[in-house]
C-alpha positions in Angstrom: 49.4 99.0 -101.6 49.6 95.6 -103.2 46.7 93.2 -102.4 47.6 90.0 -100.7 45.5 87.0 -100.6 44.3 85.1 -97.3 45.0 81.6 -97.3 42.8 79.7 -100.0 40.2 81.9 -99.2 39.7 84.4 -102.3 39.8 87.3 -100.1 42.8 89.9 -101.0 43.5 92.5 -98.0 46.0 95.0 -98.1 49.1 94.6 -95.8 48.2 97.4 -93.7 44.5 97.3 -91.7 43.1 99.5 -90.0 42.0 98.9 -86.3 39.1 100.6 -84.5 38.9 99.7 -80.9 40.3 103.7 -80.3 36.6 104.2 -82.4 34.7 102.7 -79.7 36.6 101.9 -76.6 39.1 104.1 -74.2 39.0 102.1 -71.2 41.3 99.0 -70.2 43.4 99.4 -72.9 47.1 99.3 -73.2 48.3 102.3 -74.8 50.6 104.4 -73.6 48.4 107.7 -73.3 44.8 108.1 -73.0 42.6 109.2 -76.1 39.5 110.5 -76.9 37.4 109.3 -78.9 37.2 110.6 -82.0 34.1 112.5 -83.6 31.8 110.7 -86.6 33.3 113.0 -88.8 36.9 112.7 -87.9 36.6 108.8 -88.0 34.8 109.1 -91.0 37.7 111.0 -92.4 40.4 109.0 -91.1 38.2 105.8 -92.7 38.5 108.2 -96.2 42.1 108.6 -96.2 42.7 105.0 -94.9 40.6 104.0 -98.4 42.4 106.4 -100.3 45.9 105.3 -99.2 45.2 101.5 -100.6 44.1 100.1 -97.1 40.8 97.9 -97.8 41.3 95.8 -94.4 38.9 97.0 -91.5 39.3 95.0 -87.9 36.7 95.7 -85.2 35.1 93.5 -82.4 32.2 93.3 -79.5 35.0 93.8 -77.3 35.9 97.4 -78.9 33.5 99.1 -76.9 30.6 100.8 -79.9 32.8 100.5 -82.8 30.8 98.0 -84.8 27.6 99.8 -84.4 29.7 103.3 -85.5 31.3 101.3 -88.3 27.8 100.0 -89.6 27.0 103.8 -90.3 30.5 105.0 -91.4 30.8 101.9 -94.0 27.3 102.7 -95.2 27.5 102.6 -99.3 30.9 101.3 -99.3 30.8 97.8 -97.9 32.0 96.6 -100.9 34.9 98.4 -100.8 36.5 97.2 -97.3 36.9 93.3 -96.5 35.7 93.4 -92.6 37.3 91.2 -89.9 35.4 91.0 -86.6 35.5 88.6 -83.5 33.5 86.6 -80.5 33.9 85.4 -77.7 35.1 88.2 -75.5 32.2 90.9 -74.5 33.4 94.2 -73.5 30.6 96.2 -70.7 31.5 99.7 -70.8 29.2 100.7 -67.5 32.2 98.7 -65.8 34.9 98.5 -68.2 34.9 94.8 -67.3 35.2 91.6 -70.1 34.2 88.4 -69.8 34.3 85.3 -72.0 31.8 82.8 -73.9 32.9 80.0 -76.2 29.9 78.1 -76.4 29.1 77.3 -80.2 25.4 79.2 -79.4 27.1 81.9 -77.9 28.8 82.4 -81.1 26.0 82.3 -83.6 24.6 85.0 -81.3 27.6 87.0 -81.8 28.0 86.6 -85.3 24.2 87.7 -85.6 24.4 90.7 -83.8 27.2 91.7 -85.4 25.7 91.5 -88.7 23.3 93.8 -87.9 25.7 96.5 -85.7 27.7 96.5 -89.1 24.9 96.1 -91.2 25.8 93.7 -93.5 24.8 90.2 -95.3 28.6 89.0 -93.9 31.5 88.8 -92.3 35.0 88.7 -94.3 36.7 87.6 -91.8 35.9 85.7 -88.4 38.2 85.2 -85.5 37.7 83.8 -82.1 38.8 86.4 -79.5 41.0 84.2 -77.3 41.2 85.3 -73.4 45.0 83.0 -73.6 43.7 79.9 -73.3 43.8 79.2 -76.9 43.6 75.1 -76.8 41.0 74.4 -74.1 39.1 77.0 -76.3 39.4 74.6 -79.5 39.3 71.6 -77.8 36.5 71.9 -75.0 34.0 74.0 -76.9 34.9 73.0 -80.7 35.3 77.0 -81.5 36.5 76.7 -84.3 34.0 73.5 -85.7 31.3 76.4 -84.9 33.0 78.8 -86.9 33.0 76.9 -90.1 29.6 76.0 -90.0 29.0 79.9 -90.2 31.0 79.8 -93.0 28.9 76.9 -94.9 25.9 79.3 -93.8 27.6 82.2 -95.5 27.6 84.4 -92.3 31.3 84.8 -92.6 33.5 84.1 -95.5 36.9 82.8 -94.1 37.6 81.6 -90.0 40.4 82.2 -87.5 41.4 82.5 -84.2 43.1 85.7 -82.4 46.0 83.9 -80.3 48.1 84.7 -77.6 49.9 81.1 -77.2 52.3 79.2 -80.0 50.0 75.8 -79.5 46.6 78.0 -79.7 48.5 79.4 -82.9 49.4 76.2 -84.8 45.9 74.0 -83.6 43.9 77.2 -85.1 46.3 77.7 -87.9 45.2 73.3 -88.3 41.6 74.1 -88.3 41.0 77.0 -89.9 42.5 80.0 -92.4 43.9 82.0 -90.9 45.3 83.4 -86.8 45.9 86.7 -85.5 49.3 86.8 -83.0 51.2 89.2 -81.6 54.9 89.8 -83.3 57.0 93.0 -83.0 60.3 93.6 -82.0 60.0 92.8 -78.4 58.1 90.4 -78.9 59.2 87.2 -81.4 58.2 84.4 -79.1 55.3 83.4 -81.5 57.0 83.3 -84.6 57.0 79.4 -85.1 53.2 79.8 -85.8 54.5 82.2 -88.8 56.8 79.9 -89.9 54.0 77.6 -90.3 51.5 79.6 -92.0 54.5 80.1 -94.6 54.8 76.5 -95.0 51.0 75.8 -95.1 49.7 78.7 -97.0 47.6 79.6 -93.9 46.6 83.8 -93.4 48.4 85.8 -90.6 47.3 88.7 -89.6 49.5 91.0 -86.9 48.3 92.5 -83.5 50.4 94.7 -81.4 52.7 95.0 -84.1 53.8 98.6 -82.4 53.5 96.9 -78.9 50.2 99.0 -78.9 52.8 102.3 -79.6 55.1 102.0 -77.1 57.7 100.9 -79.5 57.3 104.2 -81.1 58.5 105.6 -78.1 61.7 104.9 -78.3 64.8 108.1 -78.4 66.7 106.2 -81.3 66.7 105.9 -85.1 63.1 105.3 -86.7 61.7 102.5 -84.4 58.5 102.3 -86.5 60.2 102.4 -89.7 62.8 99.5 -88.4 59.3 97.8 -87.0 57.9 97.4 -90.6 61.3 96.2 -92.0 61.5 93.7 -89.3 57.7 92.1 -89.6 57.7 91.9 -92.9 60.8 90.4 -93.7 58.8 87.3 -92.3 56.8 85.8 -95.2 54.3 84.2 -93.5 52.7 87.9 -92.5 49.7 88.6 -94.6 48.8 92.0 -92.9 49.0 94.0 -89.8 46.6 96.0 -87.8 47.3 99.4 -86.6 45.0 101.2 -84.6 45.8 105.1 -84.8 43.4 107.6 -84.8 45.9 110.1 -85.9 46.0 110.8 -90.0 50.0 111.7 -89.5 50.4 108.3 -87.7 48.6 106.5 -90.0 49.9 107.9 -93.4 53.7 107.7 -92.0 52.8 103.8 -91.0 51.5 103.1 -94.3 54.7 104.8 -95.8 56.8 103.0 -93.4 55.2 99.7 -94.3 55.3 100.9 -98.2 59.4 100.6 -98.2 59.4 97.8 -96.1 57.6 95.3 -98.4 59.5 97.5 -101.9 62.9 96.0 -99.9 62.0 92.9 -100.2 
């Protein structure tokens, strides 16, 4: 798959990334069945074929249960071959299966520090702020955002964002930083504007829930995920989109279904 590049930021990430909460985390999660999670080697193969198939974009968090720590040991003489976006803010307990919220700048140097070291790494590619929907008190009460590019000027992280879930959190953090992560599928196009901004601004989008978390796949008629990818990106303010499968058939039929979606174009 063709490279695309983030903003003004140097980075180019394929249009398809992978997404490991299903590596770490099974509990309060949204998809339609429940999983297992999968063995070290079948990640690590799934990781393999990912790499193989052009994906180079790799999207983990705190909140996603162990999957930085496993990641740190999967990635392990490859970092430079994946571009690594993680998160802060939200903290995941799996004893309870509870999260809870911090946006204080300190709180996120802490994060960004332990996640260097789960992932073993000098760096982050790629930073967002894991929003819990109030995307603007975020910014604007604890300067998020302010904190995030001064881990940047440290070199901690190499390009900044926010992961949204309001059209204002959207366009402030699409104002203040590179890049923002929304949710856009087809049952769910209330965000676009912030897309429509990012193509305007040269500003980074990356796609959650771009499957509605699987359950479009769900659906009796036609090829819902191939009419998913068609639909997405036709929009050209989408840089990538994350799926999260676990399943090698899943993933190499998403990547073919995004394939012919961008060759229409």
């Amino acid at each position: 798959m063709l490279k695309r590049q983030l903003a003004n930021t140097g980075l180019n990430i394929s249009p398809l990334g992978l997404g490991t909460v299903k590596l770490g985390r099974n509990q309060g999660v949204k998809y339609p069945t429940h999983f297992v999670l999968p063995s070290d080697k079948e990640a690590s193969d799934l990781i393999a074929l990912a790499k193989e198939l052009g994906i180079n974009l790799i999207d983990t968090a705190p909140a996603y249960g162990n999957s930085e720590e496993r990641l740190g040991k999967l990635l392990k003489g490859q970092r430079q071959d994946w571009i690594i976006c993680s998160k802060a803010g939200e903290e995941f307990d799996n004893s309870t299966g509870q999260s809870s919220y911090i946006f204080t700048p300190e709180h996120l140097q802490f994060s960004v520090e332990r996640s260097l070291k789960r992932l073993d790494t000098d760096y982050i590619d790629m930073l967002l702020i894991h929003s819990d929907g109030n995307d603007v008190e975020i910014i604007e009460r604890y300067g998020t955002l302010q904190a995030l590019n001064e881990l940047k000027a440290q070199g901690k992280i190499r390009a900044s964002g926010m992961s949204t879930k309001t059209i204002e959190g959207g366009l402030l953090a699409l104002q203040q930083s590179d890049c923002a992560m929304v949710t856009y599928n087809l049952d769910h196009t209330e965000e676009e504007p912030v897309l429509d901004y990012a193509a305007q601004n040269n500003k980074g989008i990356l796609l959650k829930k771009a499957l509605a978390s699987g359950h479009i796949c769900a659906a009796s008629n036609g090829d819902p995920v191939q009419a998913s990818f068609d639909y997405i990106f036709a929009h050209p303010g989408v840089t990538s989109a994350i799926i999260g499968t676990i399943n090698p058939d899943h993933l190499r039929k998403n990547i073919a279904a995004a394939e012919n979606a961008i060759n229409r174009r």
